[in-house]
C-alpha positions in Angstrom: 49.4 39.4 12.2 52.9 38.0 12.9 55.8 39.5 11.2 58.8 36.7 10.3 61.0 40.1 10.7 64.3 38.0 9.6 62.9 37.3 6.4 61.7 40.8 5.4 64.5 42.5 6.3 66.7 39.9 4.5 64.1 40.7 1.7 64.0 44.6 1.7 67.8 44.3 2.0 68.1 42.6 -1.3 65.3 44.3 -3.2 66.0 47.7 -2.8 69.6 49.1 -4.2 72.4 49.8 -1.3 72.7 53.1 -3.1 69.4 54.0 -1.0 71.7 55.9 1.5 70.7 58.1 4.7 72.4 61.7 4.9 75.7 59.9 7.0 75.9 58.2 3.8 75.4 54.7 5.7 73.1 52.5 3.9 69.4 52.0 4.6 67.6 50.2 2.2 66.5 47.5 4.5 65.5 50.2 7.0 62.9 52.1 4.1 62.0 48.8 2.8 61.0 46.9 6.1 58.9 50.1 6.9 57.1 50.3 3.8 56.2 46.4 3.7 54.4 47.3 6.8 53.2 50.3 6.0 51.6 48.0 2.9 50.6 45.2 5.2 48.8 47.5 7.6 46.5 49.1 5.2 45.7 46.1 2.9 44.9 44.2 6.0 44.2 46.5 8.8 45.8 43.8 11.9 44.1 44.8 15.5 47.1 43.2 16.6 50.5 43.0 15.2 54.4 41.8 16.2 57.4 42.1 14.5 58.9 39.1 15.3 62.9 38.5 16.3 65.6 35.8 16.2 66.7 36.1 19.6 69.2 33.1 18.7 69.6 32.0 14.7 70.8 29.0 15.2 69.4 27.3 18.4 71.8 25.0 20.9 68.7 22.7 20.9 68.6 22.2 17.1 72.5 22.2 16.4 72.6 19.5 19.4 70.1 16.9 17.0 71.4 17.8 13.7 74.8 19.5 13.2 74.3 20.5 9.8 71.6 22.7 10.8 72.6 26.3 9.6 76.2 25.4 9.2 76.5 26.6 6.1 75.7 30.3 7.0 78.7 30.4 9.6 80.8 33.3 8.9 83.1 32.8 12.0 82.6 31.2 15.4 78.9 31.0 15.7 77.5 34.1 14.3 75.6 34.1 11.1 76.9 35.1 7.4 75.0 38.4 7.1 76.1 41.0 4.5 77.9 44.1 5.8 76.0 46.5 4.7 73.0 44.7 6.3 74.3 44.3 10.1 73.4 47.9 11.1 70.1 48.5 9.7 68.9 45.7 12.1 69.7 47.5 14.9 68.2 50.9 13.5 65.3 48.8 12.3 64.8 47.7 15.9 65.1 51.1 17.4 62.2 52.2 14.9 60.1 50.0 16.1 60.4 50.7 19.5 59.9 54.0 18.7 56.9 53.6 16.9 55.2 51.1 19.4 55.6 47.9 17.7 56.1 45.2 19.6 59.0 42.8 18.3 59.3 39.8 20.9 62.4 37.5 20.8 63.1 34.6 23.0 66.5 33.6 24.2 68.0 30.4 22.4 65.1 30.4 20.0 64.3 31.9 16.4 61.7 34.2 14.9 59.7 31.0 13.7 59.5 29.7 17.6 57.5 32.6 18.8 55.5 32.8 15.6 54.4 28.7 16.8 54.5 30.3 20.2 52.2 33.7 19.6 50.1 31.3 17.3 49.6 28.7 19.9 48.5 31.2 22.2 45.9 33.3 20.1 42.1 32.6 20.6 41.1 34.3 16.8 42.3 34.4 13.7 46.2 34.5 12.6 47.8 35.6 9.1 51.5 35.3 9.0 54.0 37.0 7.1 57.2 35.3 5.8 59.4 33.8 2.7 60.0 30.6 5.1 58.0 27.7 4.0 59.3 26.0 7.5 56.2 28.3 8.7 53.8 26.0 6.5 53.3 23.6 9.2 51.0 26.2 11.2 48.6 26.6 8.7 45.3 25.6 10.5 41.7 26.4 8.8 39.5 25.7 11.6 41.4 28.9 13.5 41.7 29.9 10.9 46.2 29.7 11.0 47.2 31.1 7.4 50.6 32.2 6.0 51.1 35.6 3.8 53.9 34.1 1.5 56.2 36.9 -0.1 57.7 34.7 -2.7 56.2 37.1 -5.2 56.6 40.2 -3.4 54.6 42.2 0.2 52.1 43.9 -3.0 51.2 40.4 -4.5 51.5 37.9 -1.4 50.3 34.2 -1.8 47.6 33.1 0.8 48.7 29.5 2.2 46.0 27.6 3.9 45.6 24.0 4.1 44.3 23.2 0.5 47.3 25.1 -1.1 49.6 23.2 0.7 47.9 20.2 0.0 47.5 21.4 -4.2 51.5 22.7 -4.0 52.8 19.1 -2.8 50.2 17.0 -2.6 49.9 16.2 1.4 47.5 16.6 3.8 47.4 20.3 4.2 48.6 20.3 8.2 51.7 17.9 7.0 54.1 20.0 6.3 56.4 19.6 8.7 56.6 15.7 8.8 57.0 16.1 5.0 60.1 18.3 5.2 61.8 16.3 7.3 61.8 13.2 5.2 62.6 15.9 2.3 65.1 18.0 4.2 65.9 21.2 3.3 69.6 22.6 1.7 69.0 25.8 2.4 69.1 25.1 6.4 71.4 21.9 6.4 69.0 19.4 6.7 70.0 16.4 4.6 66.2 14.6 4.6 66.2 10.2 3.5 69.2 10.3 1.3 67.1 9.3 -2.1 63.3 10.4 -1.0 62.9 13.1 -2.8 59.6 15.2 -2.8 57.1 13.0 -4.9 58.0 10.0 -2.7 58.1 11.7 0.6 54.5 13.3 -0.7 53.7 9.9 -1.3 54.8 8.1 2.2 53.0 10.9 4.4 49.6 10.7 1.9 49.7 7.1 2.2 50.6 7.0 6.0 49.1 10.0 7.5 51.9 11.3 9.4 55.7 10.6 10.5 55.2 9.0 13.4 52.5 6.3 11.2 55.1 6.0 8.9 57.6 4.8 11.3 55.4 2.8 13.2 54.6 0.7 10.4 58.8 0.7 9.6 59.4 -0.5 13.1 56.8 -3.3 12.7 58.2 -5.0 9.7 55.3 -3.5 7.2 56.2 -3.7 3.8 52.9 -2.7 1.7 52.6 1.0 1.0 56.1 1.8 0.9 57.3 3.0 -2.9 60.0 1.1 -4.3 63.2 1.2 -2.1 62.1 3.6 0.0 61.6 1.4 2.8 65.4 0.4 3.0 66.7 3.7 2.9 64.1 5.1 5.7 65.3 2.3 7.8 68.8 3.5 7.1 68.1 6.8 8.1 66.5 5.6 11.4 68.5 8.0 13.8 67.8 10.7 11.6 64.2 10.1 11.8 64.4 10.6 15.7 66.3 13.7 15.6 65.0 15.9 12.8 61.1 16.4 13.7 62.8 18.3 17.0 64.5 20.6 14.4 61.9 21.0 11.4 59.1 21.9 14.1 58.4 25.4 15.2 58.2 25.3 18.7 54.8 26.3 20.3 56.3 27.1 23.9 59.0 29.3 23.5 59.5 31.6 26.7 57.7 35.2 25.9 57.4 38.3 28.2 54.1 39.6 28.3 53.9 42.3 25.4 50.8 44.4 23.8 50.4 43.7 20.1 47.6 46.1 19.5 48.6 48.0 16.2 49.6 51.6 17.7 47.6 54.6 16.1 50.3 57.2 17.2 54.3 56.5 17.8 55.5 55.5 21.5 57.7 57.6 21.4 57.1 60.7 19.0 61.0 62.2 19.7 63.3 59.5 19.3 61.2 58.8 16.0 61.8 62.4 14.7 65.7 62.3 15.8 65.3 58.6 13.6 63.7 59.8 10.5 66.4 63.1 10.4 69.3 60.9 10.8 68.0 58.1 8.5 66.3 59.9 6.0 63.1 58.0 6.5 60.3 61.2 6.7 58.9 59.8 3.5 58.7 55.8 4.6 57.7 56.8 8.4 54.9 58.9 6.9 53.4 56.6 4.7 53.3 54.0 7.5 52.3 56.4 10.3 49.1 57.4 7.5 48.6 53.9 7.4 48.4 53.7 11.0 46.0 56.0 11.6 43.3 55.1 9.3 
């Protein structure tokens, strides 16, 4: 099981009230919640292998160097990312719990959380669920592995199961398309413009009737003009340069650098003292508990 970290804490952060406080006062609602989604996770699912994944780097050199856009957007000053306040020190508590608890969260410099999910994935030999809000993380889905994604869109209790026929029921694609799809769509949310007027039915339609990206702009560079919907073929031959650039920043990679690291679900803390001194000046007996309990069983 692979943990897009980011995108729970992001989510505990904004689903649980700030008033959720530790004794200091200091705020640690994404702490309680992060610990009780995998507290949730573990028993529902019972991993032999987990990682709480990092972002090691938000906003990769590599992608900002194809598209500039990417992430832009979320740039509070210089190049660090627009987090709330309130949020920026749970992440590093959140990361020392962890560590105390013998959870393995891998990170590679100059890539995100999503890289060594693609990496970890590339390198498993069984069976991998995945655990995120990110659609971007679509693109691994894989049923001979079987690859499938744990959506959270509806919450950790009431997850969505992604494999390759929801993706291909959701928007209507072959279901290991994703990520050729989403480049022709782009994405607002990361500063990806997409073809300037193909929108999701016709970018459905070009990789369905195509196959995949590089098909579709094989047949653009040749001159083909059957299967393309009306207009679309203009504007994908305006958006030529684009078509180069993005697939390097819509796909995952599969090689980030990773340290060697044990996954295997701990059934007792690393490091039993530094997660008692955590838990007294957190406030998190109750939400260590539950997930220690769920450890063990």
């Amino acid at each position: 099981m692979l943990l897009d970290t980011p995108s729970l804490y992001f989510r505990a952060f904004y689903g649980i009230p700030e008033s959720i406080k530790a004794p200091d006062g200091s705020p640690v609602n994404a702490v309680r919640g992060l610990i009780d989604m995998i507290a949730t996770l573990v028993r529902r699912h019972s991993p032999a292998a987990l990682a709480a994944t990092m972002d090691a780097d938000w906003r990769p050199a590599f992608r900002v160097a194809a598209i500039p856009t990417y992430k832009a957007h979320r740039v509070a000053h210089g190049d660090v990312e627009e987090v709330p306040e309130a949020l920026v020190p749970q992440i590093a508590v959140i990361n020392e719990v962890l560590d105390a608890l013998g959870i393995a969260r891998p990170e590679s410099p100059g890539y995100e959380a999503d890289d060594v999910i693609g990496t970890l994935t590339h390198q498993a030999e069984g069976a991998v669920e995945i655990v995120t809000g990110d659609r971007d993380l679509f693109q691994l889905v894989d049923d001979s592995r079987p690859v499938r994604v744990l959506y959270t869109a509806r919450g950790i209790r009431n997850l969505q199961f992604v494999d390759e026929a929801f993706v291909t029921a959701k928007y209507g694609i072959p279901g290991r398309a994703y990520a050729d799809f989403a480049t022709l769509r782009g994405d607002p949310s990361d500063g990806l413009p997409g073809v300037p007027g193909v929108g999701e039915k016709t970018a459905a339609a070009l990789i369905t009737r195509f196959g995949s990206l590089d098909a579709l702009l094989e047949a653009l560079d040749s001159g083909l003009t059957e299967g393309f919907p009306a207009g679309s073929r203009n504007r994908l031959a305006a958006a030529r340069d684009y078509l180069d650039a993005a697939p390097g920043v819509v796909e995952v990679a599969s090689d980030a650098p990773l340290p060697a690291a044990d996954l295997t679900l701990p059934d007792k803390p690393r490091d039993p003292e530094a997660l008692v001194a955590l838990a007294d000046r957190y406030g998190l007996d109750s939400p260590l508990n539950r997930l220690l309990e769920a450890l063990r069983s």
